[in-house]
C-alpha positions, 0 to 999 in steps of 0.5 A, a space after each residue: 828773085 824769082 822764087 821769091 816773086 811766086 811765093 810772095 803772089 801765093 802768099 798775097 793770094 792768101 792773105 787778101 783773097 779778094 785782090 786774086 779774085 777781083 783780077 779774074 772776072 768771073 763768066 756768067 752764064 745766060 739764065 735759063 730763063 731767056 733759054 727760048 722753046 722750041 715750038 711743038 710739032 702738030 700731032 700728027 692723025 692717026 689716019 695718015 699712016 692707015 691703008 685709006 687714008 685721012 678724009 680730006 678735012 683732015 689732012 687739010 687741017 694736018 696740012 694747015 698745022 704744019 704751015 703754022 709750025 714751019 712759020 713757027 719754026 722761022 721766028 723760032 731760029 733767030 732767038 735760038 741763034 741768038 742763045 747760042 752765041 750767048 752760049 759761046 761767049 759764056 764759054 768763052 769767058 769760062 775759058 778765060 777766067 780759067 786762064 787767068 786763074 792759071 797765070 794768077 797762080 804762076 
Protein backbone atom coordinates (compact mmCIF):
# COMPACT_ATOMS: atom_id res chain seq x y z
CA UNK A 1 0.00 0.00 0.00
CA UNK A 2 2.83 2.09 0.54
CA UNK A 3 4.46 1.86 -2.71
CA UNK A 4 1.36 2.28 -4.16
CA UNK A 5 0.95 5.89 -2.04
CA UNK A 6 4.51 7.01 -3.59
CA UNK A 7 3.96 6.41 -6.96
CA UNK A 8 0.44 7.63 -6.88
CA UNK A 9 2.11 11.56 -5.36
CA UNK A 10 4.83 11.08 -8.33
CA UNK A 11 2.22 10.45 -10.80
CA UNK A 12 0.03 13.17 -9.47
CA UNK A 13 3.21 15.25 -9.12
CA UNK A 14 3.31 14.87 -13.02
CA UNK A 15 -0.08 15.21 -14.09
CA UNK A 16 -1.00 18.36 -12.20
CA UNK A 17 2.63 19.88 -11.58
CA UNK A 18 0.84 23.07 -10.28
CA UNK A 19 -0.53 21.20 -7.08
CA UNK A 20 3.34 19.91 -6.01
CA UNK A 21 4.48 23.23 -6.41
CA UNK A 22 1.75 25.30 -4.79
CA UNK A 23 2.67 22.94 -1.24
CA UNK A 24 6.26 24.59 -1.30
CA UNK A 25 6.32 28.14 -1.27
CA UNK A 26 9.15 29.37 -3.14
CA UNK A 27 11.91 31.76 -1.04
CA UNK A 28 12.46 35.10 -2.24
CA UNK A 29 15.31 36.71 -2.26
CA UNK A 30 15.77 40.55 -1.29
CA UNK A 31 16.36 42.87 -4.47
CA UNK A 32 19.64 44.22 -4.83
CA UNK A 33 18.27 47.17 -5.27
CA UNK A 34 17.56 47.62 -1.29
CA UNK A 35 21.16 45.99 -0.90
CA UNK A 36 22.64 49.52 1.05
CA UNK A 37 26.18 50.96 0.16
CA UNK A 38 28.84 51.33 2.20
CA UNK A 39 30.20 54.72 2.61
CA UNK A 40 33.61 55.62 0.82
CA UNK A 41 36.56 55.94 2.68
CA UNK A 42 37.99 59.81 2.47
CA UNK A 43 41.03 59.84 0.44
CA UNK A 44 43.68 59.66 2.33
CA UNK A 45 46.83 62.95 1.27
CA UNK A 46 49.59 62.09 0.00
CA UNK A 47 51.45 64.25 2.50
CA UNK A 48 50.63 62.05 5.53
CA UNK A 49 52.73 59.29 4.53
CA UNK A 50 55.81 61.97 3.29
CA UNK A 51 58.86 62.36 6.12
CA UNK A 52 57.53 66.30 6.99
CA UNK A 53 54.12 65.80 6.97
CA UNK A 54 50.91 67.62 6.03
CA UNK A 55 50.42 71.32 6.84
CA UNK A 56 48.06 71.92 9.39
CA UNK A 57 44.92 72.65 7.23
CA UNK A 58 45.42 69.61 5.73
CA UNK A 59 45.30 67.31 8.13
CA UNK A 60 42.49 69.15 9.63
CA UNK A 61 40.70 68.71 6.71
CA UNK A 62 41.84 64.91 6.39
CA UNK A 63 40.68 64.84 10.09
CA UNK A 64 37.31 66.32 9.60
CA UNK A 65 36.57 63.88 6.50
CA UNK A 66 37.23 61.16 8.81
CA UNK A 67 34.84 62.58 11.61
CA UNK A 68 32.24 62.78 8.67
CA UNK A 69 32.86 59.13 7.44
CA UNK A 70 32.71 57.45 11.07
CA UNK A 71 29.24 59.02 11.46
CA UNK A 72 28.67 57.67 8.22
CA UNK A 73 29.61 54.68 9.23
CA UNK A 74 26.76 54.48 12.35
CA UNK A 75 24.00 55.32 10.24
CA UNK A 76 25.28 52.83 7.65
CA UNK A 77 25.42 49.64 10.16
CA UNK A 78 21.84 49.37 11.19
CA UNK A 79 20.52 49.40 7.31
CA UNK A 80 23.41 46.97 6.84
CA UNK A 81 22.34 44.72 9.71
CA UNK A 82 18.91 45.08 8.60
CA UNK A 83 20.02 43.40 4.84
CA UNK A 84 21.68 40.60 6.64
CA UNK A 85 18.69 39.26 8.35
CA UNK A 86 16.94 39.85 5.34
CA UNK A 87 19.80 37.84 3.75
CA UNK A 88 19.43 35.02 6.60
CA UNK A 89 15.63 34.67 6.40
CA UNK A 90 16.01 34.43 2.62
CA UNK A 91 18.39 31.42 3.46
CA UNK A 92 16.25 30.15 5.56
CA UNK A 93 13.23 29.75 3.65
CA UNK A 94 16.09 28.23 0.68
CA UNK A 95 16.36 25.85 2.93
CA UNK A 96 12.88 25.17 3.67
CA UNK A 97 11.58 24.84 0.33
CA UNK A 98 14.37 22.36 -0.54
CA UNK A 99 12.98 20.27 2.35
CA UNK A 100 9.61 20.50 1.32
CA UNK A 101 10.65 19.52 -2.09
CA UNK A 102 12.23 16.71 -0.73
CA UNK A 103 9.53 15.31 1.36
CA UNK A 104 6.89 16.18 -1.70
CA UNK A 105 8.96 13.62 -3.29
CA UNK A 106 8.93 10.86 -0.65
Amino acid sequence: MRGFLSRSSVVLALVCPGAALAACPLPEAPPASAKPEKPALPAKPACLDAKGGCPGWEAYSYNDAIKAYNLQLQAFRPIAEGYVQKLNAYVKASADYAQCEVKSMQ
